[in-house]
N, C-alpha and C positions, 0 to 999 in steps of 0.2 A: 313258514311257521306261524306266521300270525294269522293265517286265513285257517288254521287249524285249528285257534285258538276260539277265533270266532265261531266256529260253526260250532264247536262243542258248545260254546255259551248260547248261541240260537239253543240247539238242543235239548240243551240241560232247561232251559225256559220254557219249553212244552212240558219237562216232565210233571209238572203241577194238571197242566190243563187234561194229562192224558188220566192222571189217578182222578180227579174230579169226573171223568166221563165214568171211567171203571165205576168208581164206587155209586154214581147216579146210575149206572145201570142195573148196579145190585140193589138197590135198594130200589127200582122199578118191578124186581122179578118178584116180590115180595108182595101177597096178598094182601087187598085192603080189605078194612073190614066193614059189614055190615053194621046197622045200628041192632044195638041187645050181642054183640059179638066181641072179642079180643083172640091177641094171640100171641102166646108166648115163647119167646126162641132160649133153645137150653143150649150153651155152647160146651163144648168138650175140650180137651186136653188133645186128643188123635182121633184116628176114626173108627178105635173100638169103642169109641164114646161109653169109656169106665167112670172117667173124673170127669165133673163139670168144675166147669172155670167162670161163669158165667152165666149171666141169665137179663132178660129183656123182654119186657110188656108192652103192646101198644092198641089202643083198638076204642070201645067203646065200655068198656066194665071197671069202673072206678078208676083207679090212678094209674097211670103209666110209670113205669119204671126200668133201672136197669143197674146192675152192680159186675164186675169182675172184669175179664176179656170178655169183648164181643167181638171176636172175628175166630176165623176158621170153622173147624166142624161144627154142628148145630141142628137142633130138629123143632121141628115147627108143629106146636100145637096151638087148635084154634078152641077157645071157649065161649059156652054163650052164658047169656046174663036174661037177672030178672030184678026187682028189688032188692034181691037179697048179696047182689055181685056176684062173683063166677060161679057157675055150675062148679060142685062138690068141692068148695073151700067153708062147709058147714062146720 
């Protein structure tokens, strides 16, 4: 019983190290951007992507942000920039 006990607690002590790999890999799959570029992730509610729930900027056009859920469904739009910040937010 006790070497049972143990090995769960080994275990359970990875599971940190293995979501820090997951999510460092997801956030590798994820294009960086050029300079005069951003890109914006719209998250959804399911994968008929009806409802957003969510939304996340990061790149090179004015401010980065991010408000709601950021995980699950999601579609990646990239915008470019000039003076005036993102293409067609006129």
């Amino acid at each position: 019983m006790f070497r049972l006990q143990t090995l769960s607690k080994k275990k359970l002590s990875l599971v940190p190290f293995v979501v820090g790999v997951v999510v460092s890999f997801a956030a590798a799959a994820l294009p960086y951007p050029n300079p005069g570029e951003a890109y914006i992730q719209t998250y959804y509610a399911d994968a008929a992507r009806t409802q957003v729930v969510g939304e996340r900027s990061y790149g090179n056009c004015g401010e980065n942000f991010s408000w709601g859920v950021l995980k699950g469904y999601f579609t990646l739009r990239k915008v470019t920039c000039g003076s005036g910040g993102p293409e067609g937010a006129n």
